[in-house]
LOMARTI-211240 format. One record per residue (C-alpha): z, x, y. Coordinates in Angstrom, 3 decimals, padded with zeros to 6 digits, always signed. Layout:
# LOMARTI-211240
- Z / X / Y
...
# end
This chain:
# LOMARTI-211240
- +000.000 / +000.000 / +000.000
- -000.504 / +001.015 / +003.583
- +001.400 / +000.515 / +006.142
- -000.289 / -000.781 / +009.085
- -000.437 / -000.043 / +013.378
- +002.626 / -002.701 / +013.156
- +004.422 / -001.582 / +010.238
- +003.188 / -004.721 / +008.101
- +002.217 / -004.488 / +004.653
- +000.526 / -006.738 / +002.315
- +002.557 / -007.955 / -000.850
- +000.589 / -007.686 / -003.917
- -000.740 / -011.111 / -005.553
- +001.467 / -010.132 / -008.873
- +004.024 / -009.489 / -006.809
- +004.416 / -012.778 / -004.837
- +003.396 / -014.668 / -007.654
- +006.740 / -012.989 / -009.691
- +008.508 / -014.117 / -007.022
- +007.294 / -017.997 / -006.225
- +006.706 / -016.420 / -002.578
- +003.836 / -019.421 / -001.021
- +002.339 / -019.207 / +002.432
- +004.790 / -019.645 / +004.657
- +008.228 / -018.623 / +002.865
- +010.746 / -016.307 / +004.195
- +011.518 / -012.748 / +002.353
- +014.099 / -010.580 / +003.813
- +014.142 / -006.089 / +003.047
- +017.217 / -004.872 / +001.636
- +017.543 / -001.426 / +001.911
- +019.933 / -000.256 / -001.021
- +020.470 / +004.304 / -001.376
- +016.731 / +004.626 / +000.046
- +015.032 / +001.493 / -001.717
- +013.603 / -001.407 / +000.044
- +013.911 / -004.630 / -002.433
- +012.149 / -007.367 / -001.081
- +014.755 / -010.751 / -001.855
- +013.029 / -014.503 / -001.115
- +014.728 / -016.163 / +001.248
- +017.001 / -019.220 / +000.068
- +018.247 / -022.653 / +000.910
- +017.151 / -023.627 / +004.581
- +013.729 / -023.223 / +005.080
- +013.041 / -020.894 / +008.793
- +015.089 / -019.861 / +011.405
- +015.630 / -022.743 / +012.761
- +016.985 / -024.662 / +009.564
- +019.224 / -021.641 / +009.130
- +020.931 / -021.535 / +012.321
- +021.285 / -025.642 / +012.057
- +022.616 / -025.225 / +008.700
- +025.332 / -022.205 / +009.905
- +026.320 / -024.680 / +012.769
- +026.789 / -027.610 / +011.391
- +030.645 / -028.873 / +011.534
- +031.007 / -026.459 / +013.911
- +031.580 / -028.592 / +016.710
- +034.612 / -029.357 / +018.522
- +034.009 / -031.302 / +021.128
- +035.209 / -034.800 / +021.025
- +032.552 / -036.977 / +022.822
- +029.994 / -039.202 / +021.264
- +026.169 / -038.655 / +021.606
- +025.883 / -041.076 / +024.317
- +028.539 / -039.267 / +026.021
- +026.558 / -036.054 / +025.480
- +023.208 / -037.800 / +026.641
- +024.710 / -039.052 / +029.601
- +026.036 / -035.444 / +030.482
- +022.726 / -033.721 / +029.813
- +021.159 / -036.424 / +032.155
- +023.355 / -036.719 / +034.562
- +024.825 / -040.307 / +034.478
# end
């Protein structure tokens, strides 16, 4: 494999297919004495899921949504 301009590589088609890895899914590089293992990403699907998902019952505030509406539009 070669590393390109932007330090991407391409995955090999064996590879990905070991994995389950589709279009579109997550991987994260763990880097373990010198060895990069490339690890699929599980549970919440993107960043956005993830950080939902590591927030949720987080809150502590004790208003209701229309409280919170209200505040955001300035009722």
């Amino acid at each position: 494999m070669r590393i390109t301009s932007k330090g991407q590589i391409t995955i090999p088609q064996q590879v990905r297919r070991a994995l389950g890895l589709e279009p579109g899914d997550e991987v994260e590089v763990v880097v373990d004495d010198g060895v990069a293992h490339i690890v699929p990403v599980r549970g919440p699907r993107g960043r956005g899921q993830r950080v939902v998902a590591a927030l949720l019952g987080r809150g502590d505030v004790a208003l209701s949504t229309d409280e919170i509406m209200a505040l955001t539009r300035g009722d």
